[in-house]
SEVEX-812291 format. One record per residue (C-alpha): residue in three letters; x, y, z. Coordinates in nm, 4 decimals. Example, Ala and Ser with C-alpha at 12.3 -4.5 7.8 and 13.67 -1.06 7.14 Angstrom:
2
+-----+----------+----------+----------+
: res :        X :        Y :        Z :
+-----+----------+----------+----------+
: ALA :   1.2300 :  -0.4500 :   0.7800 :
: SER :   1.3670 :  -0.1060 :   0.7140 :
+-----+----------+----------+----------+
***
This chain:
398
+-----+----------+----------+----------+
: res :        X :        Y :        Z :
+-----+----------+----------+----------+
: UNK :   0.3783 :   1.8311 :  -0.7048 :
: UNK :   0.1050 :   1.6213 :  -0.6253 :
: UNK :  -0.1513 :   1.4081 :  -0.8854 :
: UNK :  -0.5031 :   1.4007 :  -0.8018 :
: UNK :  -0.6785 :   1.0573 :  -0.6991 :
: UNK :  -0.8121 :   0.8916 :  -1.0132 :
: UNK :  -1.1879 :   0.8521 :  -1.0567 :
: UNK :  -1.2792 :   0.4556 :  -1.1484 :
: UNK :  -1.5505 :   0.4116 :  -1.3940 :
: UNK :  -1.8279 :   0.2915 :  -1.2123 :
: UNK :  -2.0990 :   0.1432 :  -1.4174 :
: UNK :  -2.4816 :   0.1859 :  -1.3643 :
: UNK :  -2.6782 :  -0.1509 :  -1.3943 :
: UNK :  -2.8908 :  -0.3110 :  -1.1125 :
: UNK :  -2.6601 :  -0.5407 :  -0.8594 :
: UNK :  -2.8977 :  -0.8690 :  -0.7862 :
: UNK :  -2.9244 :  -0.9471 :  -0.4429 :
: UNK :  -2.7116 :  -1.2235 :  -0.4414 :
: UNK :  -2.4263 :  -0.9753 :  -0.5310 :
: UNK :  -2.5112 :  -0.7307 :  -0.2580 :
: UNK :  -2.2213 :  -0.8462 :  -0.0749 :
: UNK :  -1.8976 :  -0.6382 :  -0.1709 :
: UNK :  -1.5477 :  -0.7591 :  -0.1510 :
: UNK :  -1.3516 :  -0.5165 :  -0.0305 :
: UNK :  -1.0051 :  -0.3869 :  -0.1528 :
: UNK :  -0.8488 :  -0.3814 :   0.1777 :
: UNK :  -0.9212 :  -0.5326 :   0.5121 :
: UNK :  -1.2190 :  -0.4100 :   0.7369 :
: UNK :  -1.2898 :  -0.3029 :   1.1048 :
: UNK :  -1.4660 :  -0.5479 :   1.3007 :
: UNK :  -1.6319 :  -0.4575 :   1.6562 :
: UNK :  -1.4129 :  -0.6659 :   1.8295 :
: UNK :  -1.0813 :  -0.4948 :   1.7883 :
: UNK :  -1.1752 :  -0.1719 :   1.9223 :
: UNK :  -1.1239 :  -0.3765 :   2.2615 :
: UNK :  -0.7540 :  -0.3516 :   2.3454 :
: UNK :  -0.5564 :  -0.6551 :   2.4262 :
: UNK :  -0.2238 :  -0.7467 :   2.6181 :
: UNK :   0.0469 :  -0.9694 :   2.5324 :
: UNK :   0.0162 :  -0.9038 :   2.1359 :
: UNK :   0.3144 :  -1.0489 :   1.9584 :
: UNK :   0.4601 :  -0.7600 :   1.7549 :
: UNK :   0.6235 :  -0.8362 :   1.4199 :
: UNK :   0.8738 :  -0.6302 :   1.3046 :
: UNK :   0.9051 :  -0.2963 :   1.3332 :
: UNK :   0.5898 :  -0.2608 :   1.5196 :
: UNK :   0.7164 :  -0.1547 :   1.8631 :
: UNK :   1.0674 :  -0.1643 :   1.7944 :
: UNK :   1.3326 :   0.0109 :   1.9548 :
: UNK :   1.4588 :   0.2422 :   1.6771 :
: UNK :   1.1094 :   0.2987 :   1.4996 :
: UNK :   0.8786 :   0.6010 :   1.5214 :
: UNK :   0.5332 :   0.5734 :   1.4695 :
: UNK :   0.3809 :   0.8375 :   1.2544 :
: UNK :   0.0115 :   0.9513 :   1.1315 :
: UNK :   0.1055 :   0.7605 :   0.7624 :
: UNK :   0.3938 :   0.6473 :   0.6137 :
: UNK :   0.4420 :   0.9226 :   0.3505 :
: UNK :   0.5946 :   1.1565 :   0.6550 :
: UNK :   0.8496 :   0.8621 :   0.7324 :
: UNK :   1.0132 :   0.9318 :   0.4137 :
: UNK :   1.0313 :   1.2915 :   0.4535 :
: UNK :   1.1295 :   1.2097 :   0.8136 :
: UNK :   1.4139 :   0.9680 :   0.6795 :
: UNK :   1.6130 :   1.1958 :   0.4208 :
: UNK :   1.6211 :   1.4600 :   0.6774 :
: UNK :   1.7557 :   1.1911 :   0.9615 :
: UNK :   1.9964 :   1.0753 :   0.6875 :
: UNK :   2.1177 :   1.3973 :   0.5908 :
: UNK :   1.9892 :   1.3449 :   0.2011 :
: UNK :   1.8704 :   1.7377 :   0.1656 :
: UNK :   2.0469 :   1.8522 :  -0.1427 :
: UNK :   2.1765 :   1.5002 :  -0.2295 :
: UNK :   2.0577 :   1.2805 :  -0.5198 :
: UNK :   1.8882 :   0.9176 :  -0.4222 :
: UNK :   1.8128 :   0.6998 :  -0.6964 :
: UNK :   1.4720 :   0.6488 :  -0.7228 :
: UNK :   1.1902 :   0.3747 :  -0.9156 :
: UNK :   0.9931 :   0.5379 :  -1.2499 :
: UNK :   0.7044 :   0.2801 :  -1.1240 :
: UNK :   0.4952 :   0.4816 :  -0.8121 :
: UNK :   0.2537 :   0.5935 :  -0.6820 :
: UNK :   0.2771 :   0.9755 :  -0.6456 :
: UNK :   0.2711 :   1.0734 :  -0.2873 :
: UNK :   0.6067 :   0.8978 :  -0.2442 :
: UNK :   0.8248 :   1.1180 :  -0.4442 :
: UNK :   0.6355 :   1.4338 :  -0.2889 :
: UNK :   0.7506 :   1.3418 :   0.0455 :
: UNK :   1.1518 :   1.3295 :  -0.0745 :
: UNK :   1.0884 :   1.6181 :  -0.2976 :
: UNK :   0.9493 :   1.8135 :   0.0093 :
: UNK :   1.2185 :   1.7024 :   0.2490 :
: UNK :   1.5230 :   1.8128 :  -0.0312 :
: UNK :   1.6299 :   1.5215 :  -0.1940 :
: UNK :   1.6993 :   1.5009 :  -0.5757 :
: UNK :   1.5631 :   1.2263 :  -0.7877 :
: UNK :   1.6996 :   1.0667 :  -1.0143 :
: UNK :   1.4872 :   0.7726 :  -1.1948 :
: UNK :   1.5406 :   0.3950 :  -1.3052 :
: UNK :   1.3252 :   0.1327 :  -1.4740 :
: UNK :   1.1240 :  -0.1512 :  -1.3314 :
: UNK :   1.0537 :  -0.4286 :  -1.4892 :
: UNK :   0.7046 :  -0.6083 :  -1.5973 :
: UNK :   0.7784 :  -0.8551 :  -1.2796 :
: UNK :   0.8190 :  -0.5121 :  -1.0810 :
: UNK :   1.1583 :  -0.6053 :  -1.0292 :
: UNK :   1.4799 :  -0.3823 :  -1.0392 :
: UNK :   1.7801 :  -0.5336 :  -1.2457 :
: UNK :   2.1347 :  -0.4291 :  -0.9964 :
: UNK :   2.2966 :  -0.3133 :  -1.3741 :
: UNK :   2.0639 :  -0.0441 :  -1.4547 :
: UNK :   2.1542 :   0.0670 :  -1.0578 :
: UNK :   2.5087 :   0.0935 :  -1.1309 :
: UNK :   2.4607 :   0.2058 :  -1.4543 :
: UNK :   2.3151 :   0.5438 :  -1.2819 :
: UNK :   2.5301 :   0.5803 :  -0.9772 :
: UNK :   2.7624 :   0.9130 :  -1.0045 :
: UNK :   2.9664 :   1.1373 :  -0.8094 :
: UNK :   2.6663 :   1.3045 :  -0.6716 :
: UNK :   2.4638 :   1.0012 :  -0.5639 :
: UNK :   2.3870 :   0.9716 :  -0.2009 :
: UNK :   2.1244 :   0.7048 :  -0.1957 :
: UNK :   1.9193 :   0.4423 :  -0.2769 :
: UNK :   1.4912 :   0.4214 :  -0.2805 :
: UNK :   1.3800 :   0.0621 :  -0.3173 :
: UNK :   1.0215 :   0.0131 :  -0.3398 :
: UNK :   0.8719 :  -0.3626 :  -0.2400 :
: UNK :   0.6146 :  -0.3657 :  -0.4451 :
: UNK :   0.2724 :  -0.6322 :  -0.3781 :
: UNK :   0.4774 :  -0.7358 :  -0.0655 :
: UNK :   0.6722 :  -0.9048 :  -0.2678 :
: UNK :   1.0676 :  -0.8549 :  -0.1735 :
: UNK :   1.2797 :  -0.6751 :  -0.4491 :
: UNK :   1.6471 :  -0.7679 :  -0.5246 :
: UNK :   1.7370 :  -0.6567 :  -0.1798 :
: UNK :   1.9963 :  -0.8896 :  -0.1315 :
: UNK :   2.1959 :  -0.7748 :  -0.4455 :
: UNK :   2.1030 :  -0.3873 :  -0.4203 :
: UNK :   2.2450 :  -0.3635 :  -0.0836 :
: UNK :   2.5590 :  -0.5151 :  -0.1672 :
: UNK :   2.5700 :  -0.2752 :  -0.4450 :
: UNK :   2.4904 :  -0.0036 :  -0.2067 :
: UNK :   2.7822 :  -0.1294 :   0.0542 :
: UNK :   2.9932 :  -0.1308 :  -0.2011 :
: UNK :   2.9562 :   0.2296 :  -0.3259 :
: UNK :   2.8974 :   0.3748 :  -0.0155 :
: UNK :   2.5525 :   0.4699 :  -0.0665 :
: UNK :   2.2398 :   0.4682 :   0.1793 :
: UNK :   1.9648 :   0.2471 :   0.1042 :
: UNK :   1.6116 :   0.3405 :   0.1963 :
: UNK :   1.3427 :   0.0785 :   0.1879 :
: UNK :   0.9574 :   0.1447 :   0.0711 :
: UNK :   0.8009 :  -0.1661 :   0.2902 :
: UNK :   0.4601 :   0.0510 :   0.1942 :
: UNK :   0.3108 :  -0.2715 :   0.0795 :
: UNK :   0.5450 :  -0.5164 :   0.2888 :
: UNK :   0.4306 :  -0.5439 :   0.6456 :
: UNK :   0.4885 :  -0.9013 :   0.7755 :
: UNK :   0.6961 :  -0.9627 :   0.4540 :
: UNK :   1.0319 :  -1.1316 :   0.4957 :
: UNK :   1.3430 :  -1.2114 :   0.2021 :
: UNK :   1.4302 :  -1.5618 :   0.3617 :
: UNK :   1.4803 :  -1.4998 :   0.7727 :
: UNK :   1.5096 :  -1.1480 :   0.7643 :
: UNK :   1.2291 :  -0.9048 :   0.7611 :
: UNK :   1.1919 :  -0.6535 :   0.4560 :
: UNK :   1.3439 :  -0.2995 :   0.5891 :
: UNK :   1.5997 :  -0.4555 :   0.7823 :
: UNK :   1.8010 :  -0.4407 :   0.5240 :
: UNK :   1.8076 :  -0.0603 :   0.4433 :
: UNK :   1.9685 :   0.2381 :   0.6565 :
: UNK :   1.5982 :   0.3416 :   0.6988 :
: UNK :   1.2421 :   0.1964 :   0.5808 :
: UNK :   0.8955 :   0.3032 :   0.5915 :
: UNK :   0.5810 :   0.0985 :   0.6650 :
: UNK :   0.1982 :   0.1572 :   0.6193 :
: UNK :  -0.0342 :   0.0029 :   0.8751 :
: UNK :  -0.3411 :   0.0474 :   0.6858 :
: UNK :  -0.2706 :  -0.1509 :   0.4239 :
: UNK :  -0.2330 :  -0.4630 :   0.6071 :
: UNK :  -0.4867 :  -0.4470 :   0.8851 :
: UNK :  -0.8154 :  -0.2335 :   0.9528 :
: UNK :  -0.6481 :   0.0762 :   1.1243 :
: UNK :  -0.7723 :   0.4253 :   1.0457 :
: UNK :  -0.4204 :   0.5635 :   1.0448 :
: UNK :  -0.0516 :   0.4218 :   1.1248 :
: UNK :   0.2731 :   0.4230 :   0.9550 :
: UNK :   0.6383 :   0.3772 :   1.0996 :
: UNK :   0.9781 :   0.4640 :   1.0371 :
: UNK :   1.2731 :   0.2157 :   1.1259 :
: UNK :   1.6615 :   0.3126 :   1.1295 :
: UNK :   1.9158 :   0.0401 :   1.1308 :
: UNK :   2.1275 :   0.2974 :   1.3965 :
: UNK :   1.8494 :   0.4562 :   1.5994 :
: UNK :   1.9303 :   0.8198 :   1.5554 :
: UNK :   1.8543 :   1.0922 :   1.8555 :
: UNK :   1.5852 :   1.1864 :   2.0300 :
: UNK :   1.2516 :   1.2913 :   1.8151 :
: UNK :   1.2360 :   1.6145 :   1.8651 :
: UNK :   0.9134 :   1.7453 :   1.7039 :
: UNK :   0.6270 :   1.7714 :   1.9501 :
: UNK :   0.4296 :   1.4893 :   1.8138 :
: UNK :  -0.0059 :   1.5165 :   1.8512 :
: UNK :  -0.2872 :   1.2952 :   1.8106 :
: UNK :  -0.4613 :   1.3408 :   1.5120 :
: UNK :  -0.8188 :   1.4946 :   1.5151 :
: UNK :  -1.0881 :   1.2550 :   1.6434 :
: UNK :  -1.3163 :   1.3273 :   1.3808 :
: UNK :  -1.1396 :   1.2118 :   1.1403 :
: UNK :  -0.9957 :   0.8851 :   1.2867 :
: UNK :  -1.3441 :   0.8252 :   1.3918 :
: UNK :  -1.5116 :   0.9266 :   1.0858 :
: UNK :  -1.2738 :   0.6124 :   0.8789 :
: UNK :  -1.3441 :   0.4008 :   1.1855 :
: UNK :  -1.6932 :   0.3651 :   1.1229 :
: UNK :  -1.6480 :   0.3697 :   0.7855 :
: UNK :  -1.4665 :   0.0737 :   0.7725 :
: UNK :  -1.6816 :  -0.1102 :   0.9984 :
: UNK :  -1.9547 :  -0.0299 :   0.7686 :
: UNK :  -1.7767 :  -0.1434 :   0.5093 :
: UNK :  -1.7415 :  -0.5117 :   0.6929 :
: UNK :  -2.1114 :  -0.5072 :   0.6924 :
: UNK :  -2.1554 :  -0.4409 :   0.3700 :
: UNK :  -1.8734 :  -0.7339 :   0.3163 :
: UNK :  -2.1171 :  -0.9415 :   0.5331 :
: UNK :  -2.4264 :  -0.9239 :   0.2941 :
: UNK :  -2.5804 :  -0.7349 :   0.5681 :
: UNK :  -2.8822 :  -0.5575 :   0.4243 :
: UNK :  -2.8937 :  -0.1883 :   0.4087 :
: UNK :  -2.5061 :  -0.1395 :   0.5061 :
: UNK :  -2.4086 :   0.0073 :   0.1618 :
: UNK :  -2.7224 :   0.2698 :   0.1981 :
: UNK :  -2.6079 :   0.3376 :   0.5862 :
: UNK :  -2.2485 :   0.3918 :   0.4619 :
: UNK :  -2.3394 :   0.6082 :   0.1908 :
: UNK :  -2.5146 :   0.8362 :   0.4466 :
: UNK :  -2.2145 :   0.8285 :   0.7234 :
: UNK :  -1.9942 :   0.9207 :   0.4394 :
: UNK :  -2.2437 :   1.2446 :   0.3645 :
: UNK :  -2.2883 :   1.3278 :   0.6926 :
: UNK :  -1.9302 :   1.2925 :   0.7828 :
: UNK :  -1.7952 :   1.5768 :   0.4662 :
: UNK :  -2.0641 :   1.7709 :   0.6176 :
: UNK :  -1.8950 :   1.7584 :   1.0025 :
: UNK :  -1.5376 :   1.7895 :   0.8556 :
: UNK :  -1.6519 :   2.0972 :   0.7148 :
: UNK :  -1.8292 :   2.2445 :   1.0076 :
: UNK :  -1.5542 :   2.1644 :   1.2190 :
: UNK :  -1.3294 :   2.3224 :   0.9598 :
: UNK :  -1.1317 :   1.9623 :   0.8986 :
: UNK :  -0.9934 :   1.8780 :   0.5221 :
: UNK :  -1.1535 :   1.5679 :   0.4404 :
: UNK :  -0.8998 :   1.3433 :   0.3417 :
: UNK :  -1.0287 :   0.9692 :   0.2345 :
: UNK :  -0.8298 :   0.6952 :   0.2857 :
: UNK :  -0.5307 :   0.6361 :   0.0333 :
: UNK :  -0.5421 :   1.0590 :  -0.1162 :
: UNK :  -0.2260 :   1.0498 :  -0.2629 :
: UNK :  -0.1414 :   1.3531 :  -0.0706 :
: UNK :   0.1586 :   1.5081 :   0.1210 :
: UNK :   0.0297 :   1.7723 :   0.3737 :
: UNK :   0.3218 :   1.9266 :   0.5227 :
: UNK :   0.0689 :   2.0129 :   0.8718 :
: UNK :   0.0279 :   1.6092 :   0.9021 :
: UNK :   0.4296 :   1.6203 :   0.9854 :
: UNK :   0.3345 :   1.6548 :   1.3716 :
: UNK :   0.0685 :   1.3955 :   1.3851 :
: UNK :   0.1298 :   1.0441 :   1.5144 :
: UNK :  -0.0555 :   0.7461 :   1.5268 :
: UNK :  -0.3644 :   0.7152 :   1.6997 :
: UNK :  -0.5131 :   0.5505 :   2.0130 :
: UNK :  -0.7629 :   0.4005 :   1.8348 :
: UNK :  -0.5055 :   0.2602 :   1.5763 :
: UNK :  -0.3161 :   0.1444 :   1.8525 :
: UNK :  -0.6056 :  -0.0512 :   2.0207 :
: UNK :  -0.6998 :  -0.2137 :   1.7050 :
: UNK :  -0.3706 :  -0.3165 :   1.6060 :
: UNK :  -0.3303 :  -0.5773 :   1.9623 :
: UNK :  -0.6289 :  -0.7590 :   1.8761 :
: UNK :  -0.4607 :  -0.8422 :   1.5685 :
: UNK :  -0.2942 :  -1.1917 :   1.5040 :
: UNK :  -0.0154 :  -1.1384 :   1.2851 :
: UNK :   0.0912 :  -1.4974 :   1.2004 :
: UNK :  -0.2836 :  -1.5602 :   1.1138 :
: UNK :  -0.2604 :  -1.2677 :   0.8620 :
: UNK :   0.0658 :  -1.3758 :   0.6665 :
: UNK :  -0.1459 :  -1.7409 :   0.6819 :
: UNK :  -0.4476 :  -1.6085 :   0.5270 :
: UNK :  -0.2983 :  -1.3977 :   0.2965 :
: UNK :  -0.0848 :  -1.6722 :   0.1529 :
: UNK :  -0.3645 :  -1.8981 :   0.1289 :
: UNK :  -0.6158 :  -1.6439 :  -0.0634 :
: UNK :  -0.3092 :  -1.5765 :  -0.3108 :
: UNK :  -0.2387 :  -1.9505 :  -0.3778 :
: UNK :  -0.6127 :  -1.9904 :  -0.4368 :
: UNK :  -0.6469 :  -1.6933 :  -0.6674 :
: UNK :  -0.3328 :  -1.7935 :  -0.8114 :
: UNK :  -0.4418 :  -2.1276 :  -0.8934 :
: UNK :  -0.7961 :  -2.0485 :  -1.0510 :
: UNK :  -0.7066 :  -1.7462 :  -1.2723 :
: UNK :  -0.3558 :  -1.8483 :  -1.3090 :
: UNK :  -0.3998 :  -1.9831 :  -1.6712 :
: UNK :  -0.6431 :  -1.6303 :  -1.7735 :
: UNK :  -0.4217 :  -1.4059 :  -1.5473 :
: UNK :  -0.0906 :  -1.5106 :  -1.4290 :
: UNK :   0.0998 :  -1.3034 :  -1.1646 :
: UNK :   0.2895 :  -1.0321 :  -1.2547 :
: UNK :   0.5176 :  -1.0946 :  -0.9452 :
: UNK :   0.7515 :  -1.4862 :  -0.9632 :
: UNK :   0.5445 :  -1.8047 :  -1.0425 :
: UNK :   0.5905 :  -1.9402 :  -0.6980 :
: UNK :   0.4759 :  -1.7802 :  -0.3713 :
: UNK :   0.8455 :  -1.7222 :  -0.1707 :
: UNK :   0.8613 :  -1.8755 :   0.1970 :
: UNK :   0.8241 :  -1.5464 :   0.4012 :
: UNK :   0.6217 :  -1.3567 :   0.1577 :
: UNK :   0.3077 :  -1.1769 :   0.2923 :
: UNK :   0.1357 :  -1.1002 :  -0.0403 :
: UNK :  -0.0832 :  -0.7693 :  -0.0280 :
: UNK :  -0.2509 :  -0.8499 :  -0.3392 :
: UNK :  -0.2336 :  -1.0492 :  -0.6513 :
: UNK :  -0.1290 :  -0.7788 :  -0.9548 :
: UNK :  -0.1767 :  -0.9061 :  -1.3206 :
: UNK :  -0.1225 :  -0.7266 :  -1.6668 :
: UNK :  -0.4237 :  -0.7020 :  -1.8766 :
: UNK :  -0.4420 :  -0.4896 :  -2.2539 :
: UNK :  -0.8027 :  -0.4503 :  -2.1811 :
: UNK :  -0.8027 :  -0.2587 :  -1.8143 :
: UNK :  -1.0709 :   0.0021 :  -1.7872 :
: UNK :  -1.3150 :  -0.2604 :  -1.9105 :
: UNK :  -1.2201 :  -0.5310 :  -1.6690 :
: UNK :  -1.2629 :  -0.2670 :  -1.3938 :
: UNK :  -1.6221 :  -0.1456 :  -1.5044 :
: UNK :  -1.7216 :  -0.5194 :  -1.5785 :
: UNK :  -1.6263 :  -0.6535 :  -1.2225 :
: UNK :  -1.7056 :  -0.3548 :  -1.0305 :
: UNK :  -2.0591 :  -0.4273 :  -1.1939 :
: UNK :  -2.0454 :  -0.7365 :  -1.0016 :
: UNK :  -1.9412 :  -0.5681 :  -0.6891 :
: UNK :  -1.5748 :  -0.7005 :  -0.7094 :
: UNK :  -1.3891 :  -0.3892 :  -0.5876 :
: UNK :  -0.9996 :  -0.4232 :  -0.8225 :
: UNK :  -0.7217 :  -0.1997 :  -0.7589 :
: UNK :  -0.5594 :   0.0905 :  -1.0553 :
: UNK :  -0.1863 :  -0.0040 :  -1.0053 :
: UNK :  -0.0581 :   0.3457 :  -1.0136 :
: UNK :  -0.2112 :   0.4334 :  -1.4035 :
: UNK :  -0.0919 :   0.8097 :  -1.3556 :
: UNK :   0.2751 :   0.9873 :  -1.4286 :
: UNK :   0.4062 :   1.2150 :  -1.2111 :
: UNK :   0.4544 :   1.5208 :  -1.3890 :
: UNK :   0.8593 :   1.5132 :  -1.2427 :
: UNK :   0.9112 :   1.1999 :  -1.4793 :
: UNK :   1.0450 :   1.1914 :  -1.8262 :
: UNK :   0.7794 :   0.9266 :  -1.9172 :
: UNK :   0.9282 :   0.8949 :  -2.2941 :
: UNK :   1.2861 :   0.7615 :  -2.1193 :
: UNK :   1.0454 :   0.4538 :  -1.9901 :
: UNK :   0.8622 :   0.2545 :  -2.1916 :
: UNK :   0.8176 :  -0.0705 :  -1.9602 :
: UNK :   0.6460 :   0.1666 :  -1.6979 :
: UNK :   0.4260 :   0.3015 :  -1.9438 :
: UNK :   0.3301 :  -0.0530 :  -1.9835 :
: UNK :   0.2974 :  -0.0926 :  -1.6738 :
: UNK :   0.0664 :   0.1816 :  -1.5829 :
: UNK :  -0.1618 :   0.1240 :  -1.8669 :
: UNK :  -0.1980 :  -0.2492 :  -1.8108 :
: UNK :  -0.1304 :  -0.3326 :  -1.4748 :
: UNK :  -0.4623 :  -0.4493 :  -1.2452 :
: UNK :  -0.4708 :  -0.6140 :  -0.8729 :
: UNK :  -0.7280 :  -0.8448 :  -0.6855 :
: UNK :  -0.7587 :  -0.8229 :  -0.2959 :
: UNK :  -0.6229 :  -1.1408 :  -0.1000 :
: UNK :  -0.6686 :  -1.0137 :   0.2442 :
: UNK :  -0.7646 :  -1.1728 :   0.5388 :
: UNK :  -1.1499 :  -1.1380 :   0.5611 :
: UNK :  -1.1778 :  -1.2460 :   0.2159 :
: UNK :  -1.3161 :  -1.6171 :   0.2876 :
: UNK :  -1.2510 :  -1.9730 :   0.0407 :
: UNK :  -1.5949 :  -1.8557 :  -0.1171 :
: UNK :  -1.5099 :  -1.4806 :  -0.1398 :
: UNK :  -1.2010 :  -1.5914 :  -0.3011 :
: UNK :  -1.3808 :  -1.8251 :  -0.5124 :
: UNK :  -1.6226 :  -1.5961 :  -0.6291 :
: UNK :  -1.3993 :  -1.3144 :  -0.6712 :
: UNK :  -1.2168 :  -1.5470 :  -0.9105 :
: UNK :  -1.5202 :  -1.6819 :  -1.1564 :
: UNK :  -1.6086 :  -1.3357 :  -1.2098 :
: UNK :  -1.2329 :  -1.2277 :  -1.2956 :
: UNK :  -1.2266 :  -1.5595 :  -1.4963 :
: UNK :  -1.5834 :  -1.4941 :  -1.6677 :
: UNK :  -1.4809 :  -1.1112 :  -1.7553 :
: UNK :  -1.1165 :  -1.1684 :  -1.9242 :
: UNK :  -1.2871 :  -1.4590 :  -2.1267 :
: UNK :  -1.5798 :  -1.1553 :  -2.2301 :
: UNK :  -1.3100 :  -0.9018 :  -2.3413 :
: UNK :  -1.0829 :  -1.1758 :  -2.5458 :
: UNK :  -1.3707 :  -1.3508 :  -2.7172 :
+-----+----------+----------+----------+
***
């Protein structure tokens, strides 16, 4: 089962000028790393011994409850998600079985043990914002019942709980690349005992497509830039690049679909992804990222205080900054009118969850918003990304 990608509201007034700049939700492609570089310092589990790279990070999961013989099993697993996640375990033969997260997208160990049975096999632990969950307790809980613990490190890249990176906890873990730096495609898998050999015949994916979000992404840093025209250039790849997927009898697939295609299984990573990913300076990242959080953090703190713990952790990586509002869709249209691009933090069920058995989800998914603290977003994008979050929430409660 699969949920179609939401369509944002967009609204329809006149950007000025001074707006024409766009702040992007995720990081962009600049020219510069698609020239490959040596002696890259690799963070964990990027070029680790007992992790497989893979097209996205959706076919790790898949990948891992075959590896860890979960077909047929049940694995506990979080009401709060986005879709494509629970398509991939359904696909590879696990059985679900749902618990709560809390408004601070935290999992409380109780309401674990509370739903651990005979028939349990596993555990799915989703790090949500790049923010570590109660790892440290859940895979005690998980030693201690003889259960496997897999670890959703989706939004975690470069995230650590105190000296240990996030998915080196679990029996297995999943990353996305995309998410965390301006590659077209990229995820990995990570076991904590390396199992054998891979033995699927693994193939590049199709160069129209890799290229075709390549460029797109480096438009997008143009149109980050201010740089006149970009959006109208963009517009026009995007047009002419549906119209090439089609003649070349491709599935156009935009960044983020909240899809699992079964044919994707035999994909890998590509070169390009690869090349982009050593001109990359990981410790700058986590340093920029923290910084742009503390900033937001401490200008729309009062309006919008963090959803995730008051305090940013030593070793956190933040992907974004998520915040609860009662007033969402009209925060979205009124920033978006400003050309402040803010995240949907998973506002659909998947039709395999008994919605009415979780009321702090539904919350969740009807209030729950997130601003972009990535590493191209400058002091000033930062600053003016937070007047205009600051101006709107003081609009909607007046």
């Amino acid at each position: 089962m699969t949920i179609g990608v939401r369509a944002s509201p967009r609204a329809r007034v006149a950007r000025p000028s001074a707006q024409r700049s766009v702040i992007p939700l995720f990081p962009t492609l600049w020219p510069h790393m698609l020239r490959a570089r040596a002696g890259t310092a690799w963070p964990f589990p990027i070029e680790w011994p007992d992790a497989r790279d893979l097209y996205l990070a959706r076919y790790g999961i898949y990948e891992a409850v075959k590896t860890l013989g979960l077909v047929g099993r049940e694995v506990l697993f979080p009401a709060f998600f986005h879709s494509v996640e629970l398509d991939a375990l359904v696909a590879a033969g696990a059985r679900p079985r749902f618990f709560p997260v809390g408004d601070d997208l935290r999992v409380d160990p109780d309401t674990i043990v509370e739903r651990i049975g005979p028939s349990t096999a596993a555990l799915y632990l989703i790090h949500y914002a790049g923010f570590p969950g109660t790892v440290d307790a859940l895979s005690q809980v998980c030693r201690d019942r003889g259960l496997l613990l897999i670890e959703d490190c989706a939004h975690a890249l470069l995230s650590s709980a105190g000296d240990r990176p996030l998915g080196s906890f679990g029996d297995a873990a999943v990353f996305s690349l995309p998410k965390v730096v301006p590659v077209p495609n990229g995820g990995i898998v990570v076991y904590r005992v390396g199992p054998a050999g891979d033995s699927m015949r693994r193939e590049r994916p199709p160069r129209i497509a890799v290229g075709a979000h390549a460029a797109s992404s480096m438009l997008l840093n143009l149109q980050m830039r201010g740089i006149r025209g970009s959006r109208r250039l963009r517009a026009s790849l995007i047009r002419l690049g549906r119209a090439a997927f089609r003649t070349a009898g491709v599935d156009h697939m935009p960044t983020g679909t909240p899809i699992f295609v079964p044919s994707c299984l035999a994909l890998t990573m590509s070169s390009i992804s690869r090349r982009i990913l050593s001109r990359q300076d990981f410790s700058s990242i986590v340093q920029r990222r923290r910084r742009n959080y503390q900033r937001l953090r401490d200008r729309v703190g009062d309006l919008a205080p963090p959803m995730t713990v008051a305090d940013l952790p030593p070793g956190v990586s933040p992907l974004f900054y998520p915040f609860l509002t009662d007033d969402r869709d009209v925060v979205m249209r009124r920033l978006k009118a400003r050309g402040i691009e803010i995240g949907e933090f998973w506002p659909e069920w998947h039709a395999a969850v008994p919605r009415h058995e979780f009321p702090e989800v539904d919350r969740l998914r009807r209030r729950a918003l997130w601003l972009p603290c990535h590493q191209d977003l400058t002091d000033t994008a930062i600053d003016r990304l937070a007047r205009a979050v600051c101006d709107v929430l003081g609009e909607v409660s007046a």
